[in-house]
Every structure is written in C-alpha cells, then in structure tokens.
TIMI-2910 file (N, C-alpha, C, CB; in pm, 1 decimal, decimal comma, always signed):
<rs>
+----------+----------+----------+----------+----------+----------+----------+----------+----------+----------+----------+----------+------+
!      n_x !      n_y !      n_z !     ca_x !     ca_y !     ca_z !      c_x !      c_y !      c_z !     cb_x !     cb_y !     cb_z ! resn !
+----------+----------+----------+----------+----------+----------+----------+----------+----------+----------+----------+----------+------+
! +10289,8 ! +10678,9 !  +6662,0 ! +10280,3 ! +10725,7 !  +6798,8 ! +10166,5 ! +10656,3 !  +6873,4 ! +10260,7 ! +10876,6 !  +6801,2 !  Unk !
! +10037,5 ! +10644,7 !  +6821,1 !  +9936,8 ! +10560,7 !  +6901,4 ! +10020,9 ! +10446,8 !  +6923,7 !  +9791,8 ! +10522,0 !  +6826,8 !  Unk !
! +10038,8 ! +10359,6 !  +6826,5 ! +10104,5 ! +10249,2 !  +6856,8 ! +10198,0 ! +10241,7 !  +6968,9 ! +10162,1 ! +10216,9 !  +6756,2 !  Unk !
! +10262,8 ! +10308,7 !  +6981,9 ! +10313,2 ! +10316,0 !  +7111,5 ! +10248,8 ! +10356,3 !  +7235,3 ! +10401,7 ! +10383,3 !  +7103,6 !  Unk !
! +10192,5 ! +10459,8 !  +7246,0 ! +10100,8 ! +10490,2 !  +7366,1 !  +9997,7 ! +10343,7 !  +7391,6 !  +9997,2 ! +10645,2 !  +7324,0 !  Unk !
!  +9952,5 ! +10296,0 !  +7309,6 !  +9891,4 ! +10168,7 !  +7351,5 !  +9955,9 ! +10069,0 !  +7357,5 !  +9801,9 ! +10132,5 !  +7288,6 !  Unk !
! +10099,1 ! +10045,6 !  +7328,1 ! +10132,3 !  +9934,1 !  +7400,8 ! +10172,8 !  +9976,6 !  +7533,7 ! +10233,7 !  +9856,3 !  +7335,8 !  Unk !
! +10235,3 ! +10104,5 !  +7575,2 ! +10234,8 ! +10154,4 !  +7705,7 ! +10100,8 ! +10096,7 !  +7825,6 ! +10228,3 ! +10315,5 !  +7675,8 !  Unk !
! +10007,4 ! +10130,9 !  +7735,9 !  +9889,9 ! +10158,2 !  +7796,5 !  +9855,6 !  +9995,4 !  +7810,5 !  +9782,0 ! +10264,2 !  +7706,4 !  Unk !
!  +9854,0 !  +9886,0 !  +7783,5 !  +9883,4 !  +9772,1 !  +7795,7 !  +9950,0 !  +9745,1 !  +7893,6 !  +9927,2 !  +9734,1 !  +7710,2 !  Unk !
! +10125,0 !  +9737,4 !  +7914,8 ! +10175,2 !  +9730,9 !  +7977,3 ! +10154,5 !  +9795,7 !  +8130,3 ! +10244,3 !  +9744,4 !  +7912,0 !  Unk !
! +10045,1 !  +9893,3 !  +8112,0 ! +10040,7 !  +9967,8 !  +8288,7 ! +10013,2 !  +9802,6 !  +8329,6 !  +9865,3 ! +10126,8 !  +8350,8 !  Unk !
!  +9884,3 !  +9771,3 !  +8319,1 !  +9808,0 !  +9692,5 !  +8414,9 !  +9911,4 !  +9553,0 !  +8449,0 !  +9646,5 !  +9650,4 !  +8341,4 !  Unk !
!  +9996,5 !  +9525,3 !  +8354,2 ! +10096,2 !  +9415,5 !  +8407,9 ! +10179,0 !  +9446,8 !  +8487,6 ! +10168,9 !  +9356,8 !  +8324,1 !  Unk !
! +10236,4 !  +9650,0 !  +8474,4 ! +10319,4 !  +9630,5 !  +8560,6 ! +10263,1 !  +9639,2 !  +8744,5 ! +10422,3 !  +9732,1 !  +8512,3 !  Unk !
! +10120,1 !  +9709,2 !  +8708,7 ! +10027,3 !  +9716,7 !  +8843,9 ! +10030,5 !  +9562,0 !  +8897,2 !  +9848,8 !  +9773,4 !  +8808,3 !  Unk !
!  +9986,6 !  +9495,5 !  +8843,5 ! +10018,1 !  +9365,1 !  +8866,3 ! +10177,6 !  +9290,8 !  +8922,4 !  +9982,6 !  +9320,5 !  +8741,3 !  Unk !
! +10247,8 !  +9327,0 !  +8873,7 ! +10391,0 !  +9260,5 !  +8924,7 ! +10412,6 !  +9341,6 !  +9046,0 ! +10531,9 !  +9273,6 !  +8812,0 !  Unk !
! +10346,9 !  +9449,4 !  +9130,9 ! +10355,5 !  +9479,4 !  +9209,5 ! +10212,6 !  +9424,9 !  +9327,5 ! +10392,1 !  +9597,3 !  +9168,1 !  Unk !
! +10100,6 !  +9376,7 !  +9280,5 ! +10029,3 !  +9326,1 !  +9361,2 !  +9984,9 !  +9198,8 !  +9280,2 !  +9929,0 !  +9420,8 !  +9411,0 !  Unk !
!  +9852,6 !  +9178,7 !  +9345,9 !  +9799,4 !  +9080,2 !  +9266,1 !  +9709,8 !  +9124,5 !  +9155,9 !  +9733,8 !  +8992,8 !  +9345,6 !  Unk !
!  +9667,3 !  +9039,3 !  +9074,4 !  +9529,9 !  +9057,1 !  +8977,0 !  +9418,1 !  +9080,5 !  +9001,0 !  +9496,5 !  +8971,7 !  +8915,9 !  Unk !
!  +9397,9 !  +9033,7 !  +9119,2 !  +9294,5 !  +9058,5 !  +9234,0 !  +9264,8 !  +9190,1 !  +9244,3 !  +9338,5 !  +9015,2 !  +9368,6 !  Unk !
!  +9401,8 !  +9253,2 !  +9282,9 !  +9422,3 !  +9401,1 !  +9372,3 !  +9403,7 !  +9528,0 !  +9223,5 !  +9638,4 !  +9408,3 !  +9472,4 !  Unk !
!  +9416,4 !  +9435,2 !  +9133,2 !  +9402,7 !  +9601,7 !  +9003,1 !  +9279,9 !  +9587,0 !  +8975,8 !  +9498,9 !  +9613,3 !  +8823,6 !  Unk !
!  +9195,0 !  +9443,4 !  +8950,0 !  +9059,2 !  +9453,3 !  +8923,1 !  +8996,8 !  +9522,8 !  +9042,0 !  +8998,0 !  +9317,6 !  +8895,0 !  Unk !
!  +8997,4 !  +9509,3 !  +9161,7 !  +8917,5 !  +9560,9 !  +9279,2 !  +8963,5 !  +9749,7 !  +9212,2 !  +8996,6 !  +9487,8 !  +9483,9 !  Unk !
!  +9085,0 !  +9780,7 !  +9247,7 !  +9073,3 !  +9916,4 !  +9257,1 !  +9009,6 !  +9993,5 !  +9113,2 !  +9219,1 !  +9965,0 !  +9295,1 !  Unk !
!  +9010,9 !  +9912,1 !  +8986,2 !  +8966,8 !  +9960,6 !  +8889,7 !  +8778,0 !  +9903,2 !  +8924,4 !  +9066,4 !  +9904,1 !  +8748,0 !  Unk !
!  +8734,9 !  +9826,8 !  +8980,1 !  +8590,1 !  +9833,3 !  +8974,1 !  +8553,1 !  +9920,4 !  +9128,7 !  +8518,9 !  +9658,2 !  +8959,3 !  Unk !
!  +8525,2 ! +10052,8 !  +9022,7 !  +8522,7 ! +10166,4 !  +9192,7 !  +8374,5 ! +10150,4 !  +9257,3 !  +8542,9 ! +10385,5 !  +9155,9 !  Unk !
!  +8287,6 ! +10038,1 !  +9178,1 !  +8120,4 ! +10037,5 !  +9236,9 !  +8125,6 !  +9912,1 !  +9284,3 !  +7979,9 ! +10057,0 !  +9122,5 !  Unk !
!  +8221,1 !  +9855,9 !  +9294,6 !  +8233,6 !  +9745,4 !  +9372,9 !  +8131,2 !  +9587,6 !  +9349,6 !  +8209,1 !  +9812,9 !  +9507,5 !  Unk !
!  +8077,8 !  +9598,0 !  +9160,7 !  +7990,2 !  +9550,3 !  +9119,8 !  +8045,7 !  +9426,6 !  +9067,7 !  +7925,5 !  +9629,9 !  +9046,1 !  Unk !
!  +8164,5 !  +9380,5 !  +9108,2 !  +8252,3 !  +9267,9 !  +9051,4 !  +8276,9 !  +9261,3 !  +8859,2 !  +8164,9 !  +9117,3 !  +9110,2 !  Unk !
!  +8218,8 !  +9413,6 !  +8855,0 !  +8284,7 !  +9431,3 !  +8678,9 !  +8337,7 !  +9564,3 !  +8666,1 !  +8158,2 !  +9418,9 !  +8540,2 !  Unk !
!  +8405,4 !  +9533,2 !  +8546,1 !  +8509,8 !  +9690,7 !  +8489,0 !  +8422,3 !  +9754,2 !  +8404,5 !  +8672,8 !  +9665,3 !  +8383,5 !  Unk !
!  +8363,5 !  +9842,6 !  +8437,3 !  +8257,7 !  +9886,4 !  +8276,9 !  +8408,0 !  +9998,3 !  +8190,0 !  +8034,0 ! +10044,7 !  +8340,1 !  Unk !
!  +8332,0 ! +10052,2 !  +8084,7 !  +8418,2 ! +10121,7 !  +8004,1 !  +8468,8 ! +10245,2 !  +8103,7 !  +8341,5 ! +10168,3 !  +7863,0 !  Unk !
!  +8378,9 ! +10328,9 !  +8161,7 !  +8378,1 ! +10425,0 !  +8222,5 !  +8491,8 ! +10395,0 !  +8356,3 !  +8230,6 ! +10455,0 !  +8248,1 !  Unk !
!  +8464,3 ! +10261,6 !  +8406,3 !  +8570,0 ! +10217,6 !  +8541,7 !  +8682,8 ! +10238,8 !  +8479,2 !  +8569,7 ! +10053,6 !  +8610,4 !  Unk !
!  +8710,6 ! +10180,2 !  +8378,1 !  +8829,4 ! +10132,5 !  +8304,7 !  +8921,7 ! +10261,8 !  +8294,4 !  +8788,8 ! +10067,9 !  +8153,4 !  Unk !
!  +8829,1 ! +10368,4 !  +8157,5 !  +8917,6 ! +10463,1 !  +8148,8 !  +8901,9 ! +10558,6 !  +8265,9 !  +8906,9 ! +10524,8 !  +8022,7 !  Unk !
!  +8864,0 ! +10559,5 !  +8360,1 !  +8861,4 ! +10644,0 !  +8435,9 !  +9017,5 ! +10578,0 !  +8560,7 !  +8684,8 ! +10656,9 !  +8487,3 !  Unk !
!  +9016,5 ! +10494,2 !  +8539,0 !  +9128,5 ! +10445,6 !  +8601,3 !  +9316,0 ! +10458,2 !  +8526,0 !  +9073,9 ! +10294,1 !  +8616,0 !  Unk !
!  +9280,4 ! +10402,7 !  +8423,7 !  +9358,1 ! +10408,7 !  +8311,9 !  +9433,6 ! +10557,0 !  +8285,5 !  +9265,7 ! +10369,3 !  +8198,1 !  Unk !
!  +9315,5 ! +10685,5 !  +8315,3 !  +9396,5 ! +10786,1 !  +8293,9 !  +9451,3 ! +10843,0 !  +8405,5 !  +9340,4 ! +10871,8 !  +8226,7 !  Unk !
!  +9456,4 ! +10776,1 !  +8533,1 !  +9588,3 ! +10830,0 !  +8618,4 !  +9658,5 ! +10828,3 !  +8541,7 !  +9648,6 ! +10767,7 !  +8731,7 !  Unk !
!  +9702,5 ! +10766,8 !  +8476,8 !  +9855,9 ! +10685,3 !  +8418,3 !  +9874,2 ! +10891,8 !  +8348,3 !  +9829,6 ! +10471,0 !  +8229,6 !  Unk !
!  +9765,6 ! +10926,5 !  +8228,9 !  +9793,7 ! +11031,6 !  +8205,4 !  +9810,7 ! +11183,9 !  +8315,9 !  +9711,8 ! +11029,3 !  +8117,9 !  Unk !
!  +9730,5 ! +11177,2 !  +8350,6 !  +9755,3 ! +11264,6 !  +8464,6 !  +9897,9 ! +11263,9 !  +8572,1 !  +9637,1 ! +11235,3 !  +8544,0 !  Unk !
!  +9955,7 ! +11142,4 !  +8585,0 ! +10089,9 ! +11156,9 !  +8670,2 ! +10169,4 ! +11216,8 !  +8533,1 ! +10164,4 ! +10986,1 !  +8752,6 !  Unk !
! +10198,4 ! +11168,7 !  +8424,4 ! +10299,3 ! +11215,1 !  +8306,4 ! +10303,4 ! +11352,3 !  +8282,3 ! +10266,7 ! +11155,9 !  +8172,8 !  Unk !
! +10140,9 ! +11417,8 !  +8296,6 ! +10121,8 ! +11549,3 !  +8242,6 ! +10182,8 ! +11633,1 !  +8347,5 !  +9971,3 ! +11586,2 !  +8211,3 !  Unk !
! +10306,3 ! +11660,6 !  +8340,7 ! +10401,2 ! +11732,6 !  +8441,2 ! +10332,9 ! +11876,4 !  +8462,6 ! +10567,4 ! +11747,6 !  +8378,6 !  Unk !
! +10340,3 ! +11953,1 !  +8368,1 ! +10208,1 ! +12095,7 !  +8339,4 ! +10100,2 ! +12128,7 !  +8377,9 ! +10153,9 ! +12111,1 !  +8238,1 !  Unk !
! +10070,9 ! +11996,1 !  +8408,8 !  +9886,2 ! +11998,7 !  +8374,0 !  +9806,4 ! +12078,2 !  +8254,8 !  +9810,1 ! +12069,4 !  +8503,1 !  Unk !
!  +9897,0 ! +12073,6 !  +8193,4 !  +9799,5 ! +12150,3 !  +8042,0 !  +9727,7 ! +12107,5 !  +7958,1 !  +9858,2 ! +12201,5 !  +7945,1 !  Unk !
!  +9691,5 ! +11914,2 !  +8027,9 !  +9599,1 ! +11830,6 !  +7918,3 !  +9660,3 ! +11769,3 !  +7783,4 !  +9487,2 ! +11928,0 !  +7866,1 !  Unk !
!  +9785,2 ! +11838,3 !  +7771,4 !  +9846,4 ! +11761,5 !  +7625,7 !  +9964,3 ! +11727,4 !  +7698,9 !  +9879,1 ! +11862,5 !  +7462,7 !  Unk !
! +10018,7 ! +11595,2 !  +7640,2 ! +10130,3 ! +11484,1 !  +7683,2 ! +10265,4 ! +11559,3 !  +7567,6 ! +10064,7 ! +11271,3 !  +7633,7 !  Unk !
! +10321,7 ! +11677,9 !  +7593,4 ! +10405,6 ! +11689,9 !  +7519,5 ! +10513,6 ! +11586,4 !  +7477,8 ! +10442,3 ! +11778,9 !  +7558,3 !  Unk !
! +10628,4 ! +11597,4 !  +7396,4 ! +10737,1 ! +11494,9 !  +7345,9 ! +10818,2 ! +11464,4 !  +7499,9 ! +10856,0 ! +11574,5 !  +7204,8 !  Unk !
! +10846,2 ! +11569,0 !  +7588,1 ! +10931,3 ! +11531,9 !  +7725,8 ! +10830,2 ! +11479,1 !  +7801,9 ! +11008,3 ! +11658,2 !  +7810,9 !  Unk !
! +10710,3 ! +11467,2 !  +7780,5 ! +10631,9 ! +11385,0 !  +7903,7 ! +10621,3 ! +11259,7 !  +7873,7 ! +10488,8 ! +11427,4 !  +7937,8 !  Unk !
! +10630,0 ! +11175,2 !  +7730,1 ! +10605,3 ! +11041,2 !  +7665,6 ! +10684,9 ! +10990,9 !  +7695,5 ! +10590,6 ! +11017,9 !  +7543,4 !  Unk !
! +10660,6 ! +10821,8 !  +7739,1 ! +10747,1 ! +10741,1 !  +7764,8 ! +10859,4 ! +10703,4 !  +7683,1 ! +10691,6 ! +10657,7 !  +7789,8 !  Unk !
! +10966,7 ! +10763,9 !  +7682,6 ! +11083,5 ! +10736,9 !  +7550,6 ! +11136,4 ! +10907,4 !  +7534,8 ! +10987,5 ! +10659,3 !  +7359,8 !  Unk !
! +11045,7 ! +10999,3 !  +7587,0 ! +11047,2 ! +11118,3 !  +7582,4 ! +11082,0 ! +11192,8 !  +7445,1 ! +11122,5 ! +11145,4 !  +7677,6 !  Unk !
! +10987,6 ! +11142,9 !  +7375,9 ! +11000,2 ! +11164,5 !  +7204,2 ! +10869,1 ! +11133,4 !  +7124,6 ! +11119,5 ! +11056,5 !  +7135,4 !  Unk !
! +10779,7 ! +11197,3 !  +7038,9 ! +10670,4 ! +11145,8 !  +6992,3 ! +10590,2 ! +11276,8 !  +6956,9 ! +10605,5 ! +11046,5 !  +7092,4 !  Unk !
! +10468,6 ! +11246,9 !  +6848,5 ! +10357,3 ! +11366,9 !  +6863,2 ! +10295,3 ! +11388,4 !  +7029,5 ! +10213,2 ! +11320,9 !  +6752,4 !  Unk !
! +10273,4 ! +11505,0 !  +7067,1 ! +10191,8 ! +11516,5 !  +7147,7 ! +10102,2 ! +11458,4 !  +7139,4 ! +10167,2 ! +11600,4 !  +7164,4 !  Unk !
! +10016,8 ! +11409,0 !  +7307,2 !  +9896,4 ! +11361,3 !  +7313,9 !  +9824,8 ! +11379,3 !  +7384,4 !  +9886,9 ! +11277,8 !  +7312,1 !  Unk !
!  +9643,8 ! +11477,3 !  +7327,9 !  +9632,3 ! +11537,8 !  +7425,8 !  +9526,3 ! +11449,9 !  +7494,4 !  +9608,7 ! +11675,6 !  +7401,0 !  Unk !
!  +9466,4 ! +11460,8 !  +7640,6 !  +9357,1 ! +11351,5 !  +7744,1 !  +9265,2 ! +11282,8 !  +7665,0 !  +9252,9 ! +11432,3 !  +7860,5 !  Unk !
!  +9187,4 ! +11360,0 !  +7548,0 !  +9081,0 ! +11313,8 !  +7454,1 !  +9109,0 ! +11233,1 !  +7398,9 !  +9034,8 ! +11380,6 !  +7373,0 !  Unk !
!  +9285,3 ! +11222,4 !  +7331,4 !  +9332,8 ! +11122,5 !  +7237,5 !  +9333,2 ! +10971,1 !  +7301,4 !  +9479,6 ! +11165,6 !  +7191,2 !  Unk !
!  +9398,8 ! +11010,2 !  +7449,9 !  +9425,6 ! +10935,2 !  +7547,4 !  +9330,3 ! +10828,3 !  +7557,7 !  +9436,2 ! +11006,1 !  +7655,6 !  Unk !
!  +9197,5 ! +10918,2 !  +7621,6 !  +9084,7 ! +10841,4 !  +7618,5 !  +9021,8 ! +10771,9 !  +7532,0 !  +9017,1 ! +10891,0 !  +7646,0 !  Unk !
!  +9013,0 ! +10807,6 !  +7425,4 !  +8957,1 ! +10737,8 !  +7290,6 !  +9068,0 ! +10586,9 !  +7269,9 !  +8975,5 ! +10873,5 !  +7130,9 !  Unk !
!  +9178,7 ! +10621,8 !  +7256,6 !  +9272,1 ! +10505,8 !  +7279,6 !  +9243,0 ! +10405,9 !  +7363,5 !  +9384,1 ! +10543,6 !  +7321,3 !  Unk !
!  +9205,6 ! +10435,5 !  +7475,5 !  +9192,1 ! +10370,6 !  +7602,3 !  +9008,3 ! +10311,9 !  +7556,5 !  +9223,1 ! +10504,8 !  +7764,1 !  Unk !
!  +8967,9 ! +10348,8 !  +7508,2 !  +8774,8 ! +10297,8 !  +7465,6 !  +8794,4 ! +10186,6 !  +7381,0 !  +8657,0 ! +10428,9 !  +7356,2 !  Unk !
!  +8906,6 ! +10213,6 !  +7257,6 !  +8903,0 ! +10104,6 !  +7179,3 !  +9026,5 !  +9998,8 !  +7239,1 !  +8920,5 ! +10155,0 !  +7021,9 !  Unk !
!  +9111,4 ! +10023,7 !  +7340,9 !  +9142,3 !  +9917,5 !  +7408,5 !  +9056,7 !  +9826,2 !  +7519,1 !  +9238,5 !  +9960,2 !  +7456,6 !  Unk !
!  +8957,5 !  +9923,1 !  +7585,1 !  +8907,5 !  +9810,6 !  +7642,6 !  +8803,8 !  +9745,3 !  +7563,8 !  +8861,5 !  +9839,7 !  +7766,9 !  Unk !
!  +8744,1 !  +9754,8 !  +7429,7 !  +8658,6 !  +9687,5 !  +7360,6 !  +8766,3 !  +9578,1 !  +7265,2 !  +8558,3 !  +9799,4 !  +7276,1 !  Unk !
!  +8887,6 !  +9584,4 !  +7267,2 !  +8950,3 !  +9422,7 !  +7250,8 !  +8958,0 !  +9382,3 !  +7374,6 !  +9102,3 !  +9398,7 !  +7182,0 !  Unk !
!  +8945,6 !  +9432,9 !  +7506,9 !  +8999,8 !  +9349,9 !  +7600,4 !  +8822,6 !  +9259,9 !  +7599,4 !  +9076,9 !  +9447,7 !  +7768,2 !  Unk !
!  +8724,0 !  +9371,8 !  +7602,1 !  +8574,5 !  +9294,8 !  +7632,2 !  +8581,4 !  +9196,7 !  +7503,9 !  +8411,1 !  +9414,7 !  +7630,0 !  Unk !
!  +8634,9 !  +9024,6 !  +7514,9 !  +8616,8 !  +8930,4 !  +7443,7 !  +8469,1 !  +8860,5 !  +7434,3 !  +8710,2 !  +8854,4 !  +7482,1 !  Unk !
!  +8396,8 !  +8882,5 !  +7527,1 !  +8252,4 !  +8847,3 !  +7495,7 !  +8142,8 !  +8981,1 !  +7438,0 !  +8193,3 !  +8783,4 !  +7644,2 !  Unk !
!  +8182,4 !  +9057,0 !  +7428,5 !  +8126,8 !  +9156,4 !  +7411,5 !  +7979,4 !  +9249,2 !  +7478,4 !  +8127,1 !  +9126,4 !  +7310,4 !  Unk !
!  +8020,4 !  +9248,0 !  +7605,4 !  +7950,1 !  +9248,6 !  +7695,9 !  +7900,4 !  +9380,9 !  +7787,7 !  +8006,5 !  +9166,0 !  +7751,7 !  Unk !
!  +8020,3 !  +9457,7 !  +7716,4 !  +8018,8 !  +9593,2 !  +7799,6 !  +8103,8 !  +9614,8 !  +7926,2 !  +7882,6 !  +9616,2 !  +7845,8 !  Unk !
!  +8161,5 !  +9515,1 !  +7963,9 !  +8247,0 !  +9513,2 !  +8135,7 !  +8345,6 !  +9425,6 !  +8058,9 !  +8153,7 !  +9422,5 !  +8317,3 !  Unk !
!  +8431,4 !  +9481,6 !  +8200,6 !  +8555,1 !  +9319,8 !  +8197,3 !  +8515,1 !  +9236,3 !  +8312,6 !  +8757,2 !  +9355,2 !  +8230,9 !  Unk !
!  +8570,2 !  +9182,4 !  +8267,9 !  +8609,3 !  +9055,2 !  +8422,8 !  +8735,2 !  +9053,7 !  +8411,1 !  +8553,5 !  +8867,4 !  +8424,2 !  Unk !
!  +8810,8 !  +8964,5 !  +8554,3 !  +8905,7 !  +8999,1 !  +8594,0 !  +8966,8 !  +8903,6 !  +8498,1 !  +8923,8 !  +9003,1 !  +8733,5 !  Unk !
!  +8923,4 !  +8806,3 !  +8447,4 !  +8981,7 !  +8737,8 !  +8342,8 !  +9051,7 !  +8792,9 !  +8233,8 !  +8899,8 !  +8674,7 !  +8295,7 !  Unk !
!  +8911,3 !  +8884,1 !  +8142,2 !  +8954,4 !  +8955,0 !  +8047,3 !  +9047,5 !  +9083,8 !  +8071,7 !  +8847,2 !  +8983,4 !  +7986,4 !  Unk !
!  +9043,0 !  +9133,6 !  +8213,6 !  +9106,2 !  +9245,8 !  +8218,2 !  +9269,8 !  +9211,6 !  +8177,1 !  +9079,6 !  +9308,6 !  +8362,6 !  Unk !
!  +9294,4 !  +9063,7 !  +8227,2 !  +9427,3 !  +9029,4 !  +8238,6 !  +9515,0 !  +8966,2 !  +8102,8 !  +9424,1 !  +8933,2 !  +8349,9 !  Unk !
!  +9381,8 !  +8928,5 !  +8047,5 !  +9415,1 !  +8851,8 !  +7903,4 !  +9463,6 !  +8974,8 !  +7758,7 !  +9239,9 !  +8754,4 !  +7854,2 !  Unk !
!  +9567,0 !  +8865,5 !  +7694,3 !  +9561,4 !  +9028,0 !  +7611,8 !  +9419,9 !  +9035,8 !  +7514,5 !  +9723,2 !  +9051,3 !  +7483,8 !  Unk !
!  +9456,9 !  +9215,3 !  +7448,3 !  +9351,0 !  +9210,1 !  +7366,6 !  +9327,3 !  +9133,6 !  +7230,6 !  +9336,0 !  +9321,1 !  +7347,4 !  Unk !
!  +9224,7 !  +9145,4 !  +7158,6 !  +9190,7 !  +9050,7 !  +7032,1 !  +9160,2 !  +9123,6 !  +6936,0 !  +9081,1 !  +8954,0 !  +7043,4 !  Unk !
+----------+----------+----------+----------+----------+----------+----------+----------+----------+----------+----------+----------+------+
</rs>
C-alpha cells in the first residue's frame, strides 16, 4: 500500500505540471517566496492532495477514498511521513530545500 500511495504522490506534481508550468508548482509550493521548497513547504503543500480525498474529514484515507479505491487505510501522519522521506530522495544534494530542478527530477 505505501508503495502505491507514493507513486501517487509522485505523480501529483507531474500531473500539476501538465496543467501549468514547472515554474507555476515550484512558485505555489515555495509559500515564503525564498526561491526554495523546504521540507515543511513541500509537505504542507503535498497534503492538499490528502485533504481533497478525505471525503469525511476524519483524517484516515479509508479503502473508498484511495486512488484505485482499494487498500489499507491511510491515516494524515502516515501521509506525511511518506511525503518527508519523499522529499529527502527528491533533496539530491542534500541540502534541506528543493530547487525547482530537483523538485522536477525523479527521486534517488
């Protein structure tokens, strides 16, 4: 089930992308306008994605809210932790931020 929620979670930012530019997801994900993604920008952006799914709002991603609508539940904490060790493959220099480079590149 992770395995899937993180390739989901992968796939947001390309499909944010095929609707604007690369430009336009790094700007709205760097909300301090500091020309970097820190961890905190990242998942704090990242979990719209959970918050539109969570139909309930009860904090856990039941089996009808998952993409495929089948899976263990998953509740925001899991979400997030998922989302920490994805953006530390995306940070390839190990730096603490992305750039719009790394935001776009896959992870390592």
């Amino acid at each position: 089930m992770r395995a899937a929620v993180a390739a989901w979670l992968l796939w947001l930012p390309l499909a944010v992308c095929a609707q604007g530019t690369a430009s336009s997801l790094f700007q709205a994900m760097d909300s301090n306008g500091d020309g970097r993604v820190s961890e905190t920008e990242y998942v704090a952006y990242m979990s719209q994605g959970f918050y539109r799914l969570d139909r309930n709002h009860d904090g856990v991603l039941e089996a009808d809210e998952l993409p495929g609508g089948h899976g263990k539940p998953v509740t925001l904490q899991e979400w997030q932790d998922n989302l920490r060790r994805e953006f530390r493959k995306l940070d390839h220099h190990h730096h603490g931020y992305l750039t719009e480079r790394e935001l776009l590149q896959p992870p390592q």
